[in-house]
C-alpha positions as CSV (number, residue, x, y, z in Angstrom):
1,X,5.5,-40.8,-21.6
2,X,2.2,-41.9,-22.7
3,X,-0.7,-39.5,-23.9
4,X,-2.4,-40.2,-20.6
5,X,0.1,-39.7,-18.4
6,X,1.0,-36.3,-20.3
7,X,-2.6,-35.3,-19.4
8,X,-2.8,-36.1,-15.9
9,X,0.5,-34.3,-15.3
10,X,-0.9,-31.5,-16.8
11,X,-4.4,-31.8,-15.1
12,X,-2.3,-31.6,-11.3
13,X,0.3,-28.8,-12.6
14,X,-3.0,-26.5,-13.7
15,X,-1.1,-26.0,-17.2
16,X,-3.3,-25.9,-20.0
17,X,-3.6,-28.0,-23.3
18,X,-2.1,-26.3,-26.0
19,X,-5.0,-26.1,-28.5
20,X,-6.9,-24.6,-25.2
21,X,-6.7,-21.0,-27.0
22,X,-4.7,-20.0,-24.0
23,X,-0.9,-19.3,-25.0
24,X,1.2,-22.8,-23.9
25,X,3.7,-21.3,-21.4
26,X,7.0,-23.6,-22.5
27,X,9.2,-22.5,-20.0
28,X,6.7,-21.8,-17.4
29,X,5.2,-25.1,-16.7
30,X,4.3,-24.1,-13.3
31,X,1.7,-21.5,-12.4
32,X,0.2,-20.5,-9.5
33,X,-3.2,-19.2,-9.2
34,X,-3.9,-16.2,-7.4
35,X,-7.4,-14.8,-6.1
36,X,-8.8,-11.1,-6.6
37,X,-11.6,-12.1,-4.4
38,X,-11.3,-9.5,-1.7
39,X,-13.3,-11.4,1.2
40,X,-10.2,-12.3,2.8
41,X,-9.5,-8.7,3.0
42,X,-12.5,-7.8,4.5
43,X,-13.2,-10.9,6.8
44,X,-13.7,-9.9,10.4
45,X,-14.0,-5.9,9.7
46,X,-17.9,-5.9,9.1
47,X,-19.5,-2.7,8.2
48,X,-20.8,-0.7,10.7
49,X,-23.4,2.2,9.1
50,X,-23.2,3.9,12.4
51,X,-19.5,4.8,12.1
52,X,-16.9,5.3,9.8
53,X,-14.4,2.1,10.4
54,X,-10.8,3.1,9.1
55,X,-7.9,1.7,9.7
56,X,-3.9,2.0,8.4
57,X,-2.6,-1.3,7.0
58,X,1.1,-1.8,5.7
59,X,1.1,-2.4,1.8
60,X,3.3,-4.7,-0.4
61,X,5.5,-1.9,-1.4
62,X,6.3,-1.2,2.5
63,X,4.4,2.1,2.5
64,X,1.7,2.7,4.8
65,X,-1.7,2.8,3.1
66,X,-5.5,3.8,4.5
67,X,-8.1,1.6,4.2
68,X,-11.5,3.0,4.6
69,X,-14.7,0.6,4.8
70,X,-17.7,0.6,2.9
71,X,-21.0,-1.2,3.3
72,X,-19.9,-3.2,-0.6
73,X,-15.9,-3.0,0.0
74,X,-13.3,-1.3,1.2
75,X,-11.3,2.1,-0.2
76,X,-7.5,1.8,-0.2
77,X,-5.8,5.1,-0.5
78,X,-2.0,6.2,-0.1
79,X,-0.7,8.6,2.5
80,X,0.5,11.2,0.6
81,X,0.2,12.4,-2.8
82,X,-3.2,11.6,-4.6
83,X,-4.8,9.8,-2.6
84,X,-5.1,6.7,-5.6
85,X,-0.8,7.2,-6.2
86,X,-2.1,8.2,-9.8
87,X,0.0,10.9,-11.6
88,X,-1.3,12.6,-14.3
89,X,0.6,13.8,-17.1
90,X,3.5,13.0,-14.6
91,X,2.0,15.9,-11.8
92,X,1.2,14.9,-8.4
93,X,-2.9,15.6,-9.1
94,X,-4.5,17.2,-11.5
95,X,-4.5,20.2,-9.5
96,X,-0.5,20.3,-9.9
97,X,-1.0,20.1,-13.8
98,X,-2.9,22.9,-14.0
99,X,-1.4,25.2,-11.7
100,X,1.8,24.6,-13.8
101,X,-0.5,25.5,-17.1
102,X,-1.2,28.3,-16.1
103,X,1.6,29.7,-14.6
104,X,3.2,28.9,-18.0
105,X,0.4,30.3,-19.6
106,X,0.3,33.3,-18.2
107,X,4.5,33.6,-18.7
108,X,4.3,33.5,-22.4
109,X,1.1,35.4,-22.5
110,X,1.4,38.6,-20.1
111,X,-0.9,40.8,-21.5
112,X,-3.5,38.0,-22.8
113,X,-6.6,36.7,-21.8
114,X,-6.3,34.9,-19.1
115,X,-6.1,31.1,-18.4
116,X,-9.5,29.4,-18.5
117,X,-10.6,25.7,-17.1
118,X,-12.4,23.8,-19.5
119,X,-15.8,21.9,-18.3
120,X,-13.7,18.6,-18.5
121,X,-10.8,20.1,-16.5
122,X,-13.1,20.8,-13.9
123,X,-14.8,17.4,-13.8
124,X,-11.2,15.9,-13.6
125,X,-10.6,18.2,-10.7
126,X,-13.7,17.6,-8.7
127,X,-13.3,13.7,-8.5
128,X,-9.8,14.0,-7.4
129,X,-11.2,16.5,-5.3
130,X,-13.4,13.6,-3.6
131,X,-10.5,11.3,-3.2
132,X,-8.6,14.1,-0.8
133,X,-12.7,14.6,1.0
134,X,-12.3,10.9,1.5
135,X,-8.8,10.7,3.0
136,X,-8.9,14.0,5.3
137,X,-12.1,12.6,6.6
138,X,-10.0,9.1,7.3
139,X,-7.3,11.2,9.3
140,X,-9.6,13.2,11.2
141,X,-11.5,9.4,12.1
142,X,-7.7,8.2,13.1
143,X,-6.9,11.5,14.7
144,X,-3.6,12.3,12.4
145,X,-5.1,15.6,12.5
146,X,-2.0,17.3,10.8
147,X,-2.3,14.9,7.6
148,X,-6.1,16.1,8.1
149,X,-5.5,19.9,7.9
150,X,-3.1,19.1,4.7
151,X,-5.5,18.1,3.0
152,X,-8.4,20.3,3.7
153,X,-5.8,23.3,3.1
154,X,-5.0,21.3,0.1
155,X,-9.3,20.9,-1.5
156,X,-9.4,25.3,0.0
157,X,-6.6,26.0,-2.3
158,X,-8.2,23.6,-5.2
159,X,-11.6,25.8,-4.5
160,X,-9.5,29.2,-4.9
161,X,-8.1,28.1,-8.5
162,X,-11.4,26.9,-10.0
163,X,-12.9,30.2,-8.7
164,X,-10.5,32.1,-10.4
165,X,-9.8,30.3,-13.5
166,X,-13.2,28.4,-14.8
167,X,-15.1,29.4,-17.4
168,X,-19.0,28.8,-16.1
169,X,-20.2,29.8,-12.8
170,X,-22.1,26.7,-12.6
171,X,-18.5,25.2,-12.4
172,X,-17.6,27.2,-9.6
173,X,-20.2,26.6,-7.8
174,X,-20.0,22.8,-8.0
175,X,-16.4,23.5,-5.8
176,X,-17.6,26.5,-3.7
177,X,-20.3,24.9,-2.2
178,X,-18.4,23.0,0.1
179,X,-16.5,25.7,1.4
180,X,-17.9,26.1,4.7
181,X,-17.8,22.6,5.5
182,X,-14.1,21.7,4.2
183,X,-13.3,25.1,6.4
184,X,-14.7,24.1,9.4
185,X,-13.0,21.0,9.2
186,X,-9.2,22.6,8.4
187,X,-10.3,24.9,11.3
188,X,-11.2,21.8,13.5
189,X,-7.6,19.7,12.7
190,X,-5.2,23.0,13.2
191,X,-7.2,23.5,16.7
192,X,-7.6,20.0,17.9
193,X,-3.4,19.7,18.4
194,X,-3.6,22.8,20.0
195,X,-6.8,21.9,22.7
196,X,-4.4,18.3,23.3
197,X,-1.2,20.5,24.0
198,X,-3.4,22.8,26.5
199,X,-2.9,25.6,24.4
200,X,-6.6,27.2,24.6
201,X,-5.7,30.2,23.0
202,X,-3.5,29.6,20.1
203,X,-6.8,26.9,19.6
204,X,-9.1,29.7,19.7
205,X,-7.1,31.8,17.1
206,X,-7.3,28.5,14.5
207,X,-11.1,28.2,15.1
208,X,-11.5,32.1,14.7
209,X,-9.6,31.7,11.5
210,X,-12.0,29.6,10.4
211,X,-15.2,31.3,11.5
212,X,-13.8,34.6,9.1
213,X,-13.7,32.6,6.6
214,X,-16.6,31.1,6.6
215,X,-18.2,34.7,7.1
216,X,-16.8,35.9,3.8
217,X,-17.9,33.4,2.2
218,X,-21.8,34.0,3.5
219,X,-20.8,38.1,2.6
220,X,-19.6,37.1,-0.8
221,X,-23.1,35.4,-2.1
222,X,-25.1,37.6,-0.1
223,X,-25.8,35.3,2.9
224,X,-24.6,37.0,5.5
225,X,-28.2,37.5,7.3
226,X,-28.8,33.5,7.3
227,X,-25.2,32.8,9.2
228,X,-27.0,31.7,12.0
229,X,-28.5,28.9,9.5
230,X,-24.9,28.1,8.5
231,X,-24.3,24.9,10.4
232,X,-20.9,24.8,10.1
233,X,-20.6,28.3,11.6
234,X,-22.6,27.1,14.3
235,X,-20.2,25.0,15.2
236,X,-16.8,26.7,15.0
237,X,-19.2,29.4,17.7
238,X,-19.8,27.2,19.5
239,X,-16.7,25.1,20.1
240,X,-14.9,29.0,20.6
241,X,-17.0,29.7,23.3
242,X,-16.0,26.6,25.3
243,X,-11.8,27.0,24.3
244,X,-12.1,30.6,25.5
245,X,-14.1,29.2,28.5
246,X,-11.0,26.8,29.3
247,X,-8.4,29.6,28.7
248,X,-10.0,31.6,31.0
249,X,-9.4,28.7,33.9
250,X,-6.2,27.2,32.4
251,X,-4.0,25.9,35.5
252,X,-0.3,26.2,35.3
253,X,1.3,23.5,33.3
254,X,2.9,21.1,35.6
255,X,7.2,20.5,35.0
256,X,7.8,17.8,32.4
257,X,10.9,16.0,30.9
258,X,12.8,18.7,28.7
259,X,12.6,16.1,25.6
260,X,9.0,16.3,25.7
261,X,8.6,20.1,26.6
262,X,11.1,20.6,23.3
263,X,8.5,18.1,21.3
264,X,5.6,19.8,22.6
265,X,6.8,23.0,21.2
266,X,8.4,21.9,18.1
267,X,4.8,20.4,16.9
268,X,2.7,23.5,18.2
269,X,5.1,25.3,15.8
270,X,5.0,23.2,13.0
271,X,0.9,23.5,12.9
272,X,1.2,27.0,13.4
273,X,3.1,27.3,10.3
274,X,1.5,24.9,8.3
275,X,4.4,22.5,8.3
276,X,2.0,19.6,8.7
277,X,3.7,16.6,7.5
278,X,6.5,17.8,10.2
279,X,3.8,18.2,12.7
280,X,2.7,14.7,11.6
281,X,6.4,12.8,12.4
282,X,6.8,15.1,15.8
283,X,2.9,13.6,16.9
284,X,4.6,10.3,16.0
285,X,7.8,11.4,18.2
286,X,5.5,12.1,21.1
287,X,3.0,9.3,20.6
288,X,6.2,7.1,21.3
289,X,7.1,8.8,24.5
290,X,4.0,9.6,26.3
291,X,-0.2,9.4,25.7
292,X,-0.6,12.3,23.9
């Protein structure tokens, strides 16, 4: 084969010369070239500022994934786990890691000092912390309100540790001040299954949950006289007053097919005892059968 024609089979296979300071690819002579422009991703699912546009897509590994828009892309975040499938040091999250420190810390070290979070193990812990604020905001949006409550349970429990275990109180503070708000919203996902079953009062218990603990937090840095400024407060009041108002006029429940009464109470059990991954599949279950 002549020079030339070695040159214009190269030219339509895309395989490079081999003094192109690329590495020659002998027995791969065929490549195929493959975009990481995301536009295609994006195309047809503009950006609206006045809502937030989610959606569940299915991903190459056959796992469910979350995509959540933004004005200059798009956030794509697993189901479960961390919400970027990252493991660190072989944990689930960060959080996991730690919690397992410590508990071995304070197993070989009864009577020591006890374990402390570093300023950089806090900063580790409040990003991942953002990724869960991002994906419990994406359930709440697709109403998978269990998945929602999992994960605000999940950043209350991360708040606990780093109040008990950082070193500065600037640290803590960076976690604890979105207490009230990640409360209201574990307060809101535990009701909302409830208010959809027509169970008003096991909904009002939830939101009063929630409205106690957002109260000691107020008592605990002195804020207890500016709760009515507490927005968050405001709301869980609020939203009480108008479950207790539809308790009070509830109608009897009218008969329904045994498969879905059994549903119906499996799930309202689930949430009650924070099964909520269960509660998630039996949502699914009933999702299937009837317009929840």
């Amino acid at each position: 084969m002549s020079r030339q024609s070695q040159r214009q089979l190269r030219l339509a296979c895309n395989v490079p010369p081999a003094n192109s300071g690329r590495l020659a690819r002998a027995a791969e002579p065929w490549t195929t070239y493959v975009s990481r422009d995301i536009a295609h991703i994006l195309d047809g699912w503009e950006f609206d500022p006045e809502r937030i546009s989610v959606r569940i897509v299915a991903g190459d590994d056959g796992r469910e994934k979350i995509q959540l828009r933004l004005d200059l892309g798009v956030l794509q975040m697993e189901m479960d786990g961390r919400p970027d499938g990252v493991r660190p040091e072989g944990f689930d999250s960060w959080f996991e890691h730690y919690r397992d420190a410590q508990a071995q810390h304070d197993a070989a070290n009864p009577d020591a000092a006890p374990f402390i979070l570093s300023e950089t193990d806090c900063e580790r812990l409040l990003r991942e912390g953002v990724q869960y604020y991002h994906r419990y905001l994406s359930f709440w949006h697709l109403e998978r309100y269990e998945l929602c409550a999992r994960d605000t349970r999940r950043n209350l429990q991360l708040f606990r540790f780093v109040r008990d275990h950082a070193k500065d109180d600037r640290d803590r503070m960076r976690f604890d001040q979105f207490r009230p708000y990640v409360t209201m919203m574990h307060a809101r996902a535990v009701a909302t299954p409830f208010v959809e079953l027509g169970d008003y009062p096991t909904a009002v218990t939830a939101v009063e949950a929630g409205i106690r603990d957002i109260r000691t937090f107020l008592e605990e840095y002195g804020q207890s006289e500016k709760s009515d400024q507490c927005a968050e407060l405001v709301q869980l009041l609020r939203w009480r007053e108008e479950l207790e108002a539809k308790a009070t006029t509830l109608l009897p429940a009218p008969a329904e097919d045994s498969q879905l009464a059994t549903l119906r109470r499996e799930l309202a059990e689930a949430v009650r005892n924070e099964r909520y991954e269960e509660a998630a599949r039996l949502r699914d279950e009933l999702r299937k059968i009837t317009d929840l």
